[in-house]
N, C-alpha and C positions, 0 to 999 in steps of 0.2 A: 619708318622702320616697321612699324606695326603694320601699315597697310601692305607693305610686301608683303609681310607672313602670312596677312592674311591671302593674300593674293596665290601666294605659292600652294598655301592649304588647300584652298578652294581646288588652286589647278591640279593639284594630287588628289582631291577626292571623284568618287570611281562616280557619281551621280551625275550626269552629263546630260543636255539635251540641243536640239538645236529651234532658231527661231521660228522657221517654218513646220515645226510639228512639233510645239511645244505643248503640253498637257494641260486641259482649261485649269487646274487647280494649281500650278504652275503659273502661271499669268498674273501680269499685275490686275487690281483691283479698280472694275469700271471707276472715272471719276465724277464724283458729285457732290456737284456745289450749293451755295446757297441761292442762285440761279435758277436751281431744279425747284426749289423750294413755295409751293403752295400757300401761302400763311391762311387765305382763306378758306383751306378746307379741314384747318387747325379746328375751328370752330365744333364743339358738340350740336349735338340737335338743341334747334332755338324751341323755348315754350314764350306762350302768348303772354304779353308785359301783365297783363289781368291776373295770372296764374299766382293762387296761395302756396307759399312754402311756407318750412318750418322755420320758427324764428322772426316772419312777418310781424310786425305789430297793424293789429285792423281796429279802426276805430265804428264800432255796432252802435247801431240805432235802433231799437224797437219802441215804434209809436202803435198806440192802442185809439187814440182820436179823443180821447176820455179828458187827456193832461190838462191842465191849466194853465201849465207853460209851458215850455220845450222839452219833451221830451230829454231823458237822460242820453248820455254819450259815454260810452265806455272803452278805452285804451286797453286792448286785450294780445298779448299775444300769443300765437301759435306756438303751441307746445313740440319736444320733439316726437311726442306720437301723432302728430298731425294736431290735435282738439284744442278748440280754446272753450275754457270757461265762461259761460255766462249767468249771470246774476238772475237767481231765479230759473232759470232755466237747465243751467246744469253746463255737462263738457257733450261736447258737438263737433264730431270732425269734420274740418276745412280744408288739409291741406292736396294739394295737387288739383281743386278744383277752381273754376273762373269765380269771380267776383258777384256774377247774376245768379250762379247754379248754388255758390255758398248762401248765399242771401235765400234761397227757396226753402233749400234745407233746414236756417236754422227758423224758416216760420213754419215747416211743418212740423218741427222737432217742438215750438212751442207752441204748438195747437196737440199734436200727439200726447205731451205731458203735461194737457189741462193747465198752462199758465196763464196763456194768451185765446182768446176766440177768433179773431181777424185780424193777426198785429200788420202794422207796415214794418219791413225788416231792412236798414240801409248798411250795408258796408264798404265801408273805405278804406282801402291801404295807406297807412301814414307813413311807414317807416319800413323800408326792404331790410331783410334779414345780409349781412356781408360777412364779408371772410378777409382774412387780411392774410394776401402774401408777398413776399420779399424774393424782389428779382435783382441778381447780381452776377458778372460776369459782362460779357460782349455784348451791350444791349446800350441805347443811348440814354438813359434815364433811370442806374441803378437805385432803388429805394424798396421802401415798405407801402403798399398798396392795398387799398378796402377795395374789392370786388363784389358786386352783388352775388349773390347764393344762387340765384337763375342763369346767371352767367359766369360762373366760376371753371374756366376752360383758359388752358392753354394762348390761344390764342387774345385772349380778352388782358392775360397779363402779358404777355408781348407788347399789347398795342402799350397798355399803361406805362407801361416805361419804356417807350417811347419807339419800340423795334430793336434791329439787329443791327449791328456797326459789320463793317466792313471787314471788322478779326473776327467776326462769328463765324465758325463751325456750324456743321448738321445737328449738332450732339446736344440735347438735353439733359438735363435732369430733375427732375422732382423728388423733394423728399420732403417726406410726412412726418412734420414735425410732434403731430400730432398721437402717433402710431402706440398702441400701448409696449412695444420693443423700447421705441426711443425712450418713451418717457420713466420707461423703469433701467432704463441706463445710463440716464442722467443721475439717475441718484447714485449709482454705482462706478462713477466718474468714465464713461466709455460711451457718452454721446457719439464723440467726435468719429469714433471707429461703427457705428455703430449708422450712422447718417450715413458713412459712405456707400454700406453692405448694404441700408435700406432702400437705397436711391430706384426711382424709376428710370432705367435710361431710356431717352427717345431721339428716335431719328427721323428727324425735321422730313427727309423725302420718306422716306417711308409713310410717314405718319401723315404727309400730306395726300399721298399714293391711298392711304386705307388701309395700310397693310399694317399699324398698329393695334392692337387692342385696346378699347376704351379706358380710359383713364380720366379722371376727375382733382380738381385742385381744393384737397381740401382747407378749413382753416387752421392759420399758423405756419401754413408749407412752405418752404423754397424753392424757388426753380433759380438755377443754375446754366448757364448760356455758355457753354467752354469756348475757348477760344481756340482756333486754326491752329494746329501744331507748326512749327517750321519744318518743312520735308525737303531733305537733298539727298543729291546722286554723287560720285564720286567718280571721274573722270582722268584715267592715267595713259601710260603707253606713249606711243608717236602722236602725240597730240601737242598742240603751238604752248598752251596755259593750263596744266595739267594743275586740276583744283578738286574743292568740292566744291557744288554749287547749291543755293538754294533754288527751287522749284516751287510754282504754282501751285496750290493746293487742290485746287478749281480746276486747273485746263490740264490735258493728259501731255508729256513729254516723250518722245519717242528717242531712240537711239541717233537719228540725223539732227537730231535738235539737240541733244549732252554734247554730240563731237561740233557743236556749231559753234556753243554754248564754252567750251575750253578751247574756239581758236580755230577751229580747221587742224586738216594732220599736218605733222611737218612731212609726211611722203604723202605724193598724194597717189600713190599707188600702193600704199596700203589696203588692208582690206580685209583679215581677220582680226574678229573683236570676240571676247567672250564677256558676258555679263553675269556676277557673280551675284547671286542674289537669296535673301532668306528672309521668307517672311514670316509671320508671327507664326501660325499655325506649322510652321519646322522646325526641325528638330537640327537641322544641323543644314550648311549652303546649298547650292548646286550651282552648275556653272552650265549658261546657256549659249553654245556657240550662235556666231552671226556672220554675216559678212558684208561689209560697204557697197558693194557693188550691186547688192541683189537689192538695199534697203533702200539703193536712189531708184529701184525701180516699180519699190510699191508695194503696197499690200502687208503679210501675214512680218515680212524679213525686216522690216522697219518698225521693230520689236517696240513694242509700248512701255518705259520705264518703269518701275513701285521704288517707292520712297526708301532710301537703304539701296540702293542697286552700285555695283561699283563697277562702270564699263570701262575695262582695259584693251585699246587700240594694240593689237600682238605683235612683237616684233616676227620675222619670219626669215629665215633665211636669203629670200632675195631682196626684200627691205635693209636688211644687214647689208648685203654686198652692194648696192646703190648708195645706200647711206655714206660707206666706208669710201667708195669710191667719190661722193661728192666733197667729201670731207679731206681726200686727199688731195683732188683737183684745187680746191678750193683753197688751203694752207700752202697746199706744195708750192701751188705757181702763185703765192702771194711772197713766200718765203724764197723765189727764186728771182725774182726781179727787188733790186738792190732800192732802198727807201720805204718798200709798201711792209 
């Protein structure tokens, strides 16, 4: 009963158009899938595995040749202004530079500062600086996950747990658990409202496309993998199994594929259909004429469906009197021979 009214509404409101010059903004919305979807170009710019970040632990060596035994070793690490401290020498910044070029620095730095006269300077990365974050949603291997700080992208928590299942959507999200909004709204009981507002949405083709802006996974974030919404059309009129149906999220559906999809018509000389349709960005339906006959022959009239669409097969005055007429042939002369 609802769907009549709505039906009726729709066909009372004065906003009309027809398939073959129907208005781009009117149109359903190209489809894409996670087929389109790039994951390797997910990836931020790679730096060289050599490369000091903040947070590294480096284990320094400065040998003078003088020692008597090994020289000292010292566990240091990278502060977040880049410097690490050294003994006698002082704070020296290391970070964003390679392993060879840090090592030159900090022997000029202690030749510069009168500590050393010709030291040898060795350093070794022990320990990468990580980030831990937690992927949940459509992904084969929901969990909490330590990423390295060199590699703290997108893409690098994907592979960790494990990729995308088959219900994954385009649609990302990231949110910063870290963010000083969240954190001072966890104290104020309004995280959970507050994650939502803060989220970074990302769209997997776009973002594979370039056409994201850069973004970074900090520590403590969440990414979030939504899952495929279920989308159906709704299919009435002269049609054999007048239903709703669910549709692919991935492949596009046209109007010869909804009347396929509920059965075929019961006339098959039917042949106007209007498709009522209202997407997000309306304000209120419009109803787009069509017609069968133009749509088996191709092109612009074999109207490509959006999710929400309710295609009504129209009765029509000479579909009425065919109908009428088979329906009488049909009972009269069954009802006129005595047993049938």
């Amino acid at each position: 009963m609802a769907l009549g009214l709505l039906v009726m509404a729709a066909g009372c409101h004065k906003t009309r158009y027809h398939a073959s010059n129907l208005p781009p903004e009117m149109s359903a919305s190209k489809v894409e899938g996670r087929h389109q979807v790039d994951l390797s170009r997910l990836a931020q710019a790679s730096t060289p595995s050599d490369v000091i970040h903040r947070g590294d632990v480096l284990e320094v060596t400065i040998a003078t040749g003088m020692e008597e035994s090994a020289p000292p070793r010292w566990p240091l690490r990278v502060a977040d202004n880049g410097e690490i401290k050294i003994p006698l020498v002082g704070a020296v910044h290391v970070a964003g530079m390679l392993l060879p070029d840090a090592e030159q620095v900090v022997r000029q730095e202690s030749i510069k500062r009168q500590v050393y006269r010709d030291p040898h300077v060795s350093l070794l990365l022990k320990t990468r600086q990580t980030v831990r974050v937690t992927v949940v949603g459509a992904v084969a291997k929901p969990g909490t996950y330590q990423l390295p700080q060199a590699n703290q992208d997108l893409l690098a928590a994907l592979i960790a747990a494990g990729g995308l299942t088959e219900k994954a959507s385009t649609i990302v999200e990231i949110r910063n658990m870290q963010s000083p909004q969240v954190l001072q709204a966890s104290y104020n009981g309004e995280r959970s409202t507050l994650m939502q507002n803060d989220a970074l949405r990302i769209d997997l083709v776009e973002a594979s496309a370039g056409l994201t802006p850069e973004y970074r996974i900090q520590d403590g974030s969440i990414v979030v993998v939504r899952e495929q919404e279920p989308t159906t059309i709704q299919v009435i009129g002269l049609v054999r199994r007048p239903n709703q149906f669910e549709i692919p999220p991935d492949k596009p559906v046209r109007l010869l594929d909804a009347i396929a999809l509920a059965g075929g018509l019961t006339l098959e000389l039917a042949d106007k259909v209007q498709i009522i349709r209202q997407l997000d960005d309306m304000e209120e339906p419009v109803v787009i004429g069509a017609s069968i006959r133009a749509a088996k022959k191709g092109g612009a009239a074999n109207l490509p469906l959006a999710p929400g669409d309710v295609v009504s097969v129209e009765e029509t005055p000479l579909t009425f009197t065919v109908g009428t007429i088979q329906n009488f042939v049909r009972f009269g002369f069954s009802a006129a021979i005595p047993g049938l």
